[in-house]
Structure formats: structure tokens, C-alpha cells
C-alpha atoms as one frame of an Amber mdcrd trajectory, in Angstrom:
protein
 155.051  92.353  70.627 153.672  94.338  73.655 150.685  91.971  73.569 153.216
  89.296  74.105 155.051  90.465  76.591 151.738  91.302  78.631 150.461  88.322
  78.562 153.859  86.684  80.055 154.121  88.834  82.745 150.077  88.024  83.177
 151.102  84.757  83.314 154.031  84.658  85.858 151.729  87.136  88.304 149.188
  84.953  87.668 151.427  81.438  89.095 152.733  83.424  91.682 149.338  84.096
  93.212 148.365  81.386  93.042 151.343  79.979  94.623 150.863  82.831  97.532
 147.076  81.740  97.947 148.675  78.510  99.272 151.026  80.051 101.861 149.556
  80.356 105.389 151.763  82.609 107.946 152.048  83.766 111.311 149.187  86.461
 110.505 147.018  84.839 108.151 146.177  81.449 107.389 146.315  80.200 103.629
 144.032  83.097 101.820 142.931  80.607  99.274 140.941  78.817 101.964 139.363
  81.977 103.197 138.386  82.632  99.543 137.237  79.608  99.189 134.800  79.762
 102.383 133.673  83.442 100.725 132.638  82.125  97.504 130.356  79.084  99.105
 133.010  76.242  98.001 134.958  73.875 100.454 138.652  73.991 100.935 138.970
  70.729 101.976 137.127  67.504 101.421 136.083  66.772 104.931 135.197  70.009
 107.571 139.186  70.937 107.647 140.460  67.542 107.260 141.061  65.147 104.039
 142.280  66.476 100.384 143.035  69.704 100.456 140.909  71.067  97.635 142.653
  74.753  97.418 145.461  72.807  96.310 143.961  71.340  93.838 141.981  74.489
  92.333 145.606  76.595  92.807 147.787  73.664  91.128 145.543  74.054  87.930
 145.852  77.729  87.977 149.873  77.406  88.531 149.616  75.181  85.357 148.103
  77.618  83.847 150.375  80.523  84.334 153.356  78.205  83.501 151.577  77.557
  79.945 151.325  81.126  79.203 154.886  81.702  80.379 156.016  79.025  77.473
 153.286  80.626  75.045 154.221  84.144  75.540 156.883  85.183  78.029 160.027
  82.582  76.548 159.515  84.134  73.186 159.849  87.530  74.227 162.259  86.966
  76.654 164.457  83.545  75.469 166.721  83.901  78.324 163.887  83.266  80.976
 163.153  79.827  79.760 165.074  78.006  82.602 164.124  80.814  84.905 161.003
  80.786  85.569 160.267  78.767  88.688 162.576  81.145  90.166 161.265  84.149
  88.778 157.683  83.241  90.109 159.017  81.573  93.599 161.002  85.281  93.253
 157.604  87.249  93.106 155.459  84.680  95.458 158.328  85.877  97.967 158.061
  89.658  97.665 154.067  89.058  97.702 154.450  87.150 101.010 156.866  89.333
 102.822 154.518  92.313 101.104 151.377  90.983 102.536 153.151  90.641 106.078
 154.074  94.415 106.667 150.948  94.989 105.450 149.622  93.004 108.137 152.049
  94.140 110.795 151.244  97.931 109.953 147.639  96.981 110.193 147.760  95.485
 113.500 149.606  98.310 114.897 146.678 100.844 113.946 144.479  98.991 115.459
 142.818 100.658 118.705 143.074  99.445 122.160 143.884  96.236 122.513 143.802
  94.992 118.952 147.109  96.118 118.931 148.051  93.100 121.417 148.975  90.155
 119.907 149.040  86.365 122.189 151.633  84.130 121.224 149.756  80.850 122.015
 152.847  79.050 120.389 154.844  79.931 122.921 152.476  79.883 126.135 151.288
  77.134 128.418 149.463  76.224 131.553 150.564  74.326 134.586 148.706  72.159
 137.203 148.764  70.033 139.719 145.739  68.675 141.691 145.006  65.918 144.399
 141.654  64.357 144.510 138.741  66.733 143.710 141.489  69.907 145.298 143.968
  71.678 142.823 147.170  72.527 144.223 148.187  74.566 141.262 147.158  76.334
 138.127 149.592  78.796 136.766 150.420  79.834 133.429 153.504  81.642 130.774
 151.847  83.804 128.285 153.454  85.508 125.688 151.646  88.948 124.462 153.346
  90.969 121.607 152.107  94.948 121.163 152.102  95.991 117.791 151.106  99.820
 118.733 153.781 102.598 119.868 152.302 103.285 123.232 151.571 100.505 126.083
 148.149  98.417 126.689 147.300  97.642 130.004 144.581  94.664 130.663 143.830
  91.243 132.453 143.796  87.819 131.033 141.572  84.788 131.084 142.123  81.183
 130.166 139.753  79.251 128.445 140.551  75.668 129.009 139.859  73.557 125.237
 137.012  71.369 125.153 138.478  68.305 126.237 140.333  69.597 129.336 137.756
  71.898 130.265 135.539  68.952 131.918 138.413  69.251 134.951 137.469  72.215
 136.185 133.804  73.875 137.359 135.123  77.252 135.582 135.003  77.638 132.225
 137.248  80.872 132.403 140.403  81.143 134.593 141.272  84.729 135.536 144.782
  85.283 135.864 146.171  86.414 138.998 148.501  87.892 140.861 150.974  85.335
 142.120 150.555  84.398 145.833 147.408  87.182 145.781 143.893  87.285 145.309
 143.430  90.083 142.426 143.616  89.685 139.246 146.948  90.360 137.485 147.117
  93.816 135.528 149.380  92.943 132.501 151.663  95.862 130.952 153.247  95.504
 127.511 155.653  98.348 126.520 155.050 100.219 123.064 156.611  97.675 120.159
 157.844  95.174 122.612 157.298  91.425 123.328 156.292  89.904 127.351 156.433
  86.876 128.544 153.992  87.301 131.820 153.718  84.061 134.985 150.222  84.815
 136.416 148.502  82.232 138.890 144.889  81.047 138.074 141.806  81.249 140.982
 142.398  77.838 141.507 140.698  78.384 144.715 137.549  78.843 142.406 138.466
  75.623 140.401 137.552  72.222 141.188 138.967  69.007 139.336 136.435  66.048
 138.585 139.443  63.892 139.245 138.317  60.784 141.522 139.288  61.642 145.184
 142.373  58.788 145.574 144.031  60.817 142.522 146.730  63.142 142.208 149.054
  64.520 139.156 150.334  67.091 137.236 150.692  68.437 133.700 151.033  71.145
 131.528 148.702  71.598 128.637 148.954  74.477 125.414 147.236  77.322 125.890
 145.278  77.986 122.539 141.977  80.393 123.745 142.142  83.501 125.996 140.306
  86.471 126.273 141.897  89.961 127.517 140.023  92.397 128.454 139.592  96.017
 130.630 136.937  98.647 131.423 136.689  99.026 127.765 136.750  96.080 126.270
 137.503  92.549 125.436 139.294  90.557 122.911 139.410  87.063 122.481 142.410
  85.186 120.709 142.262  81.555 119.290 145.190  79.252 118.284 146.550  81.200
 115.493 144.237  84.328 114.834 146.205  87.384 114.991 143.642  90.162 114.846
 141.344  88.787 117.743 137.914  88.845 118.304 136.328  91.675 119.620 133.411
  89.741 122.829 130.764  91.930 123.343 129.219  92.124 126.736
């Protein structure tokens, strides 16, 4: 019957996004948390710690959609019946890899320098101080530009909250290295750079005691990039950015 056969392919869509509302990516975190947040509920027990309650609400839903795939879709379609984990994992995988061009061809329509994407994975900052003097502060970022022509801008490091207390700036321009201007980043259209820029360490004091010295390197997770137009500040894993108004 058509009704039938509706209501199994209702019911496989239906486990497979909820299955996909679990998934977080390298653009987006899990949209079932974000849906979550939008509708008043919690999607975990404790701030963003503790028992994961999107699991929860999703594994019902997935229970759910497998039900109605034994009530409807197995009668229409007998040969399914040991299929269809991998029929929904099937569509949960063109949803994900759907959602991600989507994403991809979003970001790369964005103006200015929305189009710029920082790879915090993949960046870090160096230092090396004696007493209350740092000897160095230097940094790798990685910066990935979605658009098909080049964005120019500058860079500054926000230290997290429990390494910012070293320092008497709260937001470390990148510089040139061995200069005292700030570095002018270039990323060519469609292209990934891995940029070295020295911090104004000469404008950054450590609250080390005085006998002290030491090094270390620490992940870079905030930054803001900016130019005469405007500024954008990336966190950890957001991939749009945050446009910081003046």
C-alpha cells in the first residue's frame, strides 16, 4: 500500500535525523544541541558537562523510526529487513556530507573576512620569559579562505582565561618578525596558510616571580582578525566567526 510504503520511508528519514542531530563536524557542532538551546531545554545535565541529554531525546526518536521500519517498511519491502541499519547509517551519511557543502558554499559567500576560516587545531603559541621580562612570544596560525579572491588582515591573540593572568595584555597583536608593525596576513583565493608572526612582547609583561624563567607552548583557541573594515573573532571550533563591533 502507498500508505505503507510512506510511512517506512518516514520512518528510516526519520532515524537518520535523528542519528545526524548527533553528529558534530568541523563546521557545526552537534545540531541537536543547538536545537535544544533554541527550544529552552538543556543538552546536557550539567552547563556542557554530565549526561548528554540530546542523546537521550535522539536515542528514543531512533527507536522510534526503527519501529516503524518493522511496522511498515519490512512488509513492503521484505528484502530490507536485515538492511536497515545500513540503509539509515547510508542516508545519515549523504545528510552529513550534504549539510557540509552546504556549509562550505556558505562560508565562501560570505563577505570580507567571513570567508576566512582559523584552524585553531592546528595553531599554537610559543614563549619564553625570565623573571617579570619575556624573551619570546611567537605564534603558527593556520587561516583557510573559503572565497575565490584573497583577504588581507592582521591578527590578535587572546590568551584563555587561565594563561591570560601572565601577561598585562589581554590581546597580542601579531607582528612582523624581528619588526615593530603589525603583520599584514595574505591568504590566496581557495587556499590554506600557515603564517609565523611574533607577538609585542615588548608590550607584555609576565607575573612570573623575578628568580623564574621557562618556556612553553600553549593552543591557541581565541583570535580576532580584523582591518579598516572590520573584525571577526574566532573561538575553538566556530567556523563562521563572530562579527566585534567597535
Amino acid at each position: 500500500m502507498l500508505k505503507n510504503k510512506i510511512l517506512g520511508i518516514g520512518s528510516v528519514a526519520l532515524a537518520a535525523v535523528a542519528l545526524f542531530l548527533l553528529i558534530s563536524t568541523p563546521y557545526y557542532p552537534a545540531l541537536g544541541d543547538l536545537l535544544l538551546e533554541k527550544v529552552g531545554l538543556r543538552a546536557w545535565s550539567h552547563r556542557d558537562t554530565g549526561f548528554h541529554l540530546t542523546l537521550l531525546y535522539c536515542m528514543v526518536i531512533i527507536c522510534i523510526g526503527f519501529m516503524g521500519m518493522s511496522e511498515y517498511l519490512y512488509k513492503e519491502y521484505p528484502k530490507t529487513y536485515n538492511k536497515g541499519i545500513w540503509i539509515v547509517l547510508g542516508v545519515t551519511a549523504l545528510l552529513v556530507t550534504g549539510g557540509n557543502k552546504y556549509v562550505e558554499f556558505s562560508k565562501s559567500m560570505q563577505p570580507g573576512l567571513k570567508a576566512i576560516q582559523f584552524l585553531y587545531d592546528k595553531s599554537k603559541f610559543e614563549y619564553e620569559y625570565e623573571g617579570e621580562k619575556v624573551l619570546k612570544a611567537s605564534g603558527i596560525l593556520e587561516f583557510k579562505n573559503y572565497s575565490k579572491t584573497s583577504r588581507s588582515f592582521y591578527v590578535k591573540y587572546i590568551p584563555d582565561d587561565e594563561f591570560s593572568s601572565q601577561f598585562s595584555e589581554k590581546e597580542l597583536i601579531g607582528y612582523e618578525r624581528r619588526k615593530e608593525s603589525p603583520k599584514l596576513i595574505r591568504v590566496a583565493p581557495r587556499s590554506t596558510s600557515k603564517i609565523q608572526v611574533d607577538f609585542n612582547k615588548n608590550k607584555v609583561l609576565s607575573n612570573a616571580d623575578k628568580e623564574s624563567r621557562g618556556c612553553g607552548t600553549q593552543s591557541i583557541q581565541t583570535v580576532i582578525i580584523y582591518n579598516d573594515q572590520e573584525q571577526v573573532k574566532f573561538t575553538g571550533d566556530n567556523f563562521i566567526g563572530i562579527t566585534v563591533v567597535n
